[in-house]
C-alpha positions as a Markdown table, in Angstrom:
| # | Residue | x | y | z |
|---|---|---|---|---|
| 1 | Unk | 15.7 | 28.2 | 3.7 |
| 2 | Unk | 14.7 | 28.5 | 7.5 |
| 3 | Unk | 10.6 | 28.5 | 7.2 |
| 4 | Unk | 10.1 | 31.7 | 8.8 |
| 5 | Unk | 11.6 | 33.0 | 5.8 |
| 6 | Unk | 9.5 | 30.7 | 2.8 |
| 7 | Unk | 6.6 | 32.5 | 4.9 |
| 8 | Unk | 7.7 | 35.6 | 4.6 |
| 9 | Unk | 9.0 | 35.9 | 1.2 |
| 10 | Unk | 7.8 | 39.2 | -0.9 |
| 11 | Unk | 5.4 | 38.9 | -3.5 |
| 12 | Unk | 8.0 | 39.5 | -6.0 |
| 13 | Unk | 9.8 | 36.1 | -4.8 |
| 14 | Unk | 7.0 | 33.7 | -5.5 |
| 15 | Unk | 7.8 | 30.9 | -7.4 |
| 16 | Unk | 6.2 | 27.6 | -7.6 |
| 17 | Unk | 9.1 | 25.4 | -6.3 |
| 18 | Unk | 8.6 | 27.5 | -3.0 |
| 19 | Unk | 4.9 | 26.8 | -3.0 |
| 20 | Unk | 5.9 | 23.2 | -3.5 |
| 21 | Unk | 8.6 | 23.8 | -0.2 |
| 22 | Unk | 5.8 | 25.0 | 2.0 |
| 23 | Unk | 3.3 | 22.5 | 1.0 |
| 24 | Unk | 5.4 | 19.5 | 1.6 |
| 25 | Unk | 6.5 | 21.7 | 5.2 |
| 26 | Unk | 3.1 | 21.7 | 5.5 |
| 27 | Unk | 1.7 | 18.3 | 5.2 |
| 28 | Unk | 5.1 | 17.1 | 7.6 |
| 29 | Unk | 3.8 | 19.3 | 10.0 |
| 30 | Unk | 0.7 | 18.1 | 9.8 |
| 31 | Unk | 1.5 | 14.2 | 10.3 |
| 32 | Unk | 3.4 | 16.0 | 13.7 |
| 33 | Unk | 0.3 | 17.2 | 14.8 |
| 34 | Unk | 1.6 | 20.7 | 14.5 |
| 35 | Unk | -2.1 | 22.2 | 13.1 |
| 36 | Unk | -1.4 | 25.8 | 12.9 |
| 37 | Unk | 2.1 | 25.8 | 11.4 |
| 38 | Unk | 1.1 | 23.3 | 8.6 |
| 39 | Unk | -2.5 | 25.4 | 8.1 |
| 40 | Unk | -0.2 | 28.2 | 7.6 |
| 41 | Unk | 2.8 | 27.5 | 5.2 |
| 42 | Unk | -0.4 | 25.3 | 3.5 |
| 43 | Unk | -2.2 | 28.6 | 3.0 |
| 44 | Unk | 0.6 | 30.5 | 1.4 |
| 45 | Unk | 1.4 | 27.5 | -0.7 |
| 46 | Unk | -2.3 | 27.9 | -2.4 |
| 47 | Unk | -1.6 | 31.3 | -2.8 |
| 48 | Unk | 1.6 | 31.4 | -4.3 |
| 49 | Unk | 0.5 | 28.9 | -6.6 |
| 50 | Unk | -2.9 | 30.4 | -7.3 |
| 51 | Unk | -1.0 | 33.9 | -8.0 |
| 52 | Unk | 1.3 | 32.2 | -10.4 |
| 53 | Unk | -1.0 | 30.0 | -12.3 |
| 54 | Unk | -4.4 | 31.4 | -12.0 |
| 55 | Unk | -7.2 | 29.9 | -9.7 |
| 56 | Unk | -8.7 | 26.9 | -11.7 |
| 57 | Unk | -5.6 | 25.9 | -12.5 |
| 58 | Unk | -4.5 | 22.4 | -12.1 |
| 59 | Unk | -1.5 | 22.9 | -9.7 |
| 60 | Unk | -3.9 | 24.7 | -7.6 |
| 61 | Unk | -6.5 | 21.5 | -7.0 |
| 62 | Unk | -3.2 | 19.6 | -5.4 |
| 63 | Unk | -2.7 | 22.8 | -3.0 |
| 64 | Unk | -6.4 | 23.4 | -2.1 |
| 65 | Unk | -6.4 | 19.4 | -1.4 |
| 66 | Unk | -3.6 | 19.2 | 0.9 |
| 67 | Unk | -4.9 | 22.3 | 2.4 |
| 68 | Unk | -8.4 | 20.9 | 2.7 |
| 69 | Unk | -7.2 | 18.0 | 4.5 |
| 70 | Unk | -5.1 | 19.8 | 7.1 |
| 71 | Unk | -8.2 | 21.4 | 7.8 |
| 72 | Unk | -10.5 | 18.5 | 8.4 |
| 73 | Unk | -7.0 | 17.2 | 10.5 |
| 74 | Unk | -7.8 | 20.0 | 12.7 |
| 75 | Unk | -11.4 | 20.1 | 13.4 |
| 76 | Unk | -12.2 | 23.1 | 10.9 |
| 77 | Unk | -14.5 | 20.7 | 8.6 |
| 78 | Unk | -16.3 | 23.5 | 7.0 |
| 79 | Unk | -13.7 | 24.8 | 5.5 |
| 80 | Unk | -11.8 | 21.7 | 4.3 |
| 81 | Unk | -15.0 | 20.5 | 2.8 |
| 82 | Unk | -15.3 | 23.9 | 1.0 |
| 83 | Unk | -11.6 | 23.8 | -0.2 |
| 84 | Unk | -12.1 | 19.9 | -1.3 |
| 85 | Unk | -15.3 | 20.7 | -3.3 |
| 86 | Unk | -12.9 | 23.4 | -4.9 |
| 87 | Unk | -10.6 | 20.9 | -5.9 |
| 88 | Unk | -12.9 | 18.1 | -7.0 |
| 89 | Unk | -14.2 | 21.3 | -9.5 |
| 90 | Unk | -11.1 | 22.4 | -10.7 |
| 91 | Unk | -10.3 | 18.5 | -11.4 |
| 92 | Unk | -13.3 | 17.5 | -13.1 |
| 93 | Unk | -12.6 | 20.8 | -15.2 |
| 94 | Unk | -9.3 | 20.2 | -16.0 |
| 95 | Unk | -9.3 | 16.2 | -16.4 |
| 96 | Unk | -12.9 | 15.8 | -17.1 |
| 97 | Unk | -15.7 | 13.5 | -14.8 |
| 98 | Unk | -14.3 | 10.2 | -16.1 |
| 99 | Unk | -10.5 | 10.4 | -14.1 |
| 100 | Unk | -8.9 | 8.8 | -11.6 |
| 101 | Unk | -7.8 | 12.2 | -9.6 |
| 102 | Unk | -11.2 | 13.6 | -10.0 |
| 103 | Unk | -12.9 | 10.6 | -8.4 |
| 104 | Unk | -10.3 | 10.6 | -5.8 |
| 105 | Unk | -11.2 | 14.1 | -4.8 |
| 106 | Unk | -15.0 | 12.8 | -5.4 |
| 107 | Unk | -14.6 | 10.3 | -2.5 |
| 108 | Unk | -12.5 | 12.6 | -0.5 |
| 109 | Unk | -15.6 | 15.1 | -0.3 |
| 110 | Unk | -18.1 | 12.4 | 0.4 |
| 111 | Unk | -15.8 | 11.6 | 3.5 |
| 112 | Unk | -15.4 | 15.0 | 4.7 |
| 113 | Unk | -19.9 | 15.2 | 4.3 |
| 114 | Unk | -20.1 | 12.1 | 6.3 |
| 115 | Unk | -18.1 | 13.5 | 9.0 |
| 116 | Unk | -20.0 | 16.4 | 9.0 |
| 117 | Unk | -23.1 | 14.3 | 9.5 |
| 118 | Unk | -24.8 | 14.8 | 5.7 |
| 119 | Unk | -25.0 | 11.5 | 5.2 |
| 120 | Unk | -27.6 | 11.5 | 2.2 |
| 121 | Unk | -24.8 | 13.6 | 0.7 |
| 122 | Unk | -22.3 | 12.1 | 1.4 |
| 123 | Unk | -23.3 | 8.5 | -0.2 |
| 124 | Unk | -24.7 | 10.6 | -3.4 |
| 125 | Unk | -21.3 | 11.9 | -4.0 |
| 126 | Unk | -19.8 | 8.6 | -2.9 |
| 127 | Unk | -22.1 | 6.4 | -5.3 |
| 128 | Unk | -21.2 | 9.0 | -8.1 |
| 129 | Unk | -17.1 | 9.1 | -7.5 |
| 130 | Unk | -16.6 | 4.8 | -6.5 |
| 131 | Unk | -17.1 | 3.3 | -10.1 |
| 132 | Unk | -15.1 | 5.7 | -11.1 |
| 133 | Unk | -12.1 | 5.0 | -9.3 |
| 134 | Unk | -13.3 | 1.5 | -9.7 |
| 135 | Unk | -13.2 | 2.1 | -13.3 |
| 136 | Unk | -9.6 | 3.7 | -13.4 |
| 137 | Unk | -8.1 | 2.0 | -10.7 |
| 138 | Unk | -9.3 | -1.6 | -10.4 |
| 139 | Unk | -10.7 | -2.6 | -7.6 |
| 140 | Unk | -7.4 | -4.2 | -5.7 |
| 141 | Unk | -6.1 | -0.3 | -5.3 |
| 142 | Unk | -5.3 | 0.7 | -2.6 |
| 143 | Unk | -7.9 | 4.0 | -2.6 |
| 144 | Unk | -10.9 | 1.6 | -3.7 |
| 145 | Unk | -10.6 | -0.2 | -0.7 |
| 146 | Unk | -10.0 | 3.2 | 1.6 |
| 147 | Unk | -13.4 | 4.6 | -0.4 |
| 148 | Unk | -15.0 | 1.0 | 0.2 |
| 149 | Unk | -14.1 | 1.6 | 4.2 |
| 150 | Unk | -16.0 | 5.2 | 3.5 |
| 151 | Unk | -18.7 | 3.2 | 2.4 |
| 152 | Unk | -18.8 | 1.1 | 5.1 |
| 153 | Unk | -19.0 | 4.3 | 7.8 |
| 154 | Unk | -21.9 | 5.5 | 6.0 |
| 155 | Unk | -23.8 | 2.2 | 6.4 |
| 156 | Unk | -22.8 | 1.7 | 10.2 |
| 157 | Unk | -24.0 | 5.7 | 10.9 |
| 158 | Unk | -27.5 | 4.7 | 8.9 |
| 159 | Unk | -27.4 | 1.3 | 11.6 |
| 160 | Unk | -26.9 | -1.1 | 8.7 |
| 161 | Unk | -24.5 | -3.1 | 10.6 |
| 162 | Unk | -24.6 | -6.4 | 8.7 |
| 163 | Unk | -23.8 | -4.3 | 5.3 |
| 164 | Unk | -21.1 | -2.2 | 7.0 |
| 165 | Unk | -19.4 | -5.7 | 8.3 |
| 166 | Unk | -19.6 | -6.7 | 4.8 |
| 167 | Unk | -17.7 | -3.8 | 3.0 |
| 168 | Unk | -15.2 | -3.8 | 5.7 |
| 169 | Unk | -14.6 | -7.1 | 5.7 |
| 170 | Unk | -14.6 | -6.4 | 1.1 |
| 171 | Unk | -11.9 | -3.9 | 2.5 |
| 172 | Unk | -9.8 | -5.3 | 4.5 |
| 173 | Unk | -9.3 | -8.3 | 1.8 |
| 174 | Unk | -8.3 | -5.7 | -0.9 |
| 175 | Unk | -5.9 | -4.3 | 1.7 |
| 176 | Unk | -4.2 | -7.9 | 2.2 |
| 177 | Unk | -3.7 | -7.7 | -1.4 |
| 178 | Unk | -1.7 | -4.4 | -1.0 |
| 179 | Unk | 2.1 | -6.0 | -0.5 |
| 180 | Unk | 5.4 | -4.9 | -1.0 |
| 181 | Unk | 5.1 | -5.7 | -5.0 |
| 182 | Unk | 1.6 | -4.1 | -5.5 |
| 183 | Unk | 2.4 | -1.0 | -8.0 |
| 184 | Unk | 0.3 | 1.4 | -5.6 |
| 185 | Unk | 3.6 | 0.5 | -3.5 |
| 186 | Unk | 6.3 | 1.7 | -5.7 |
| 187 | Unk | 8.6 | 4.5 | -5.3 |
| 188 | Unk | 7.9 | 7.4 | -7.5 |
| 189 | Unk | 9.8 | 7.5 | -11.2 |
């Protein structure tokens, strides 16, 4: 379908494959810099799915985090933080404090406070969600080191530059590790 009409479907048309359309519309859009398209069809996405499976539902974290990361794409960091602190609850809800996902969404907050300049918060929620991933992941994934290169932002913004040289450089050898083989790599099943 053309997407002016997945954006314009009735209310009676909603189904989740077309909230799945739109989101993945939506996140292309976003990698093409087209902001207000992507905000859009990422919009209705949430809301179609949110109508069809309720609002804490765990199909609905996925939405609000693609959503939430559109946003902080296009300057509106406010509301992508409130969207991924949406998620992170839903998660934690769903999958419990001790998940791989949930941390995920953890560290994703603790970057969008840090670029909103609440640091303090920002390496709370950090310091809370890393082990975790650390935990679930290992610490050769591919997210541990992006979170690790969080970590390192926080510590240059606070002037530690000798301890932000050191996580980057902890960061950038965990992203060496990240070759063709590495199973973070692999094509979906």
């Amino acid at each position: 379908l053309p997407e002016e009409n997945l954006l314009e479907l009735p209310p009676l048309d909603e189904h989740a494959s077309v909230a799945r359309a739109l989101a993945n519309l939506g996140r292309c859009q976003v990698r093409l810099g087209d902001h207000e398209p992507a905000l859009k069809a990422l919009r209705r996405a949430t809301e179609i799915m949110q109508t069809l499976k309720g609002p804490d539902h765990i199909d609905v974290s996925g939405m609000l985090t693609g959503l939430a990361s559109a946003e902080v794409f296009a300057g509106q960091l406010e509301l992508g933080l409130e969207h991924h602190e949406r998620a992170l609850a839903i998660r934690v809800a769903s999958l419990g404090e001790d998940n791989a996902k949930a941390a995920e969404s953890g560290v994703t907050v603790a970057d969008t406070q840090r670029r909103l300049g609440r640091h303090a918060a920002a390496r709370r929620t950090l310091d809370q969600w890393l082990p975790v991933l650390q935990d679930k992941l290992g610490d050769e994934h591919p997210y541990v080191a992006q979170a690790l290169v969080n970590r390192g932002l926080l510590q240059l913004d606070a002037g530690k530059t000798d301890e932000a040289l050191a996580t980057f450089e902890t960061a950038r050898g965990l992203a060496r590790g990240v070759g063709p083989a590495h199973p973070s790599r692999a094509p979906p099943a």
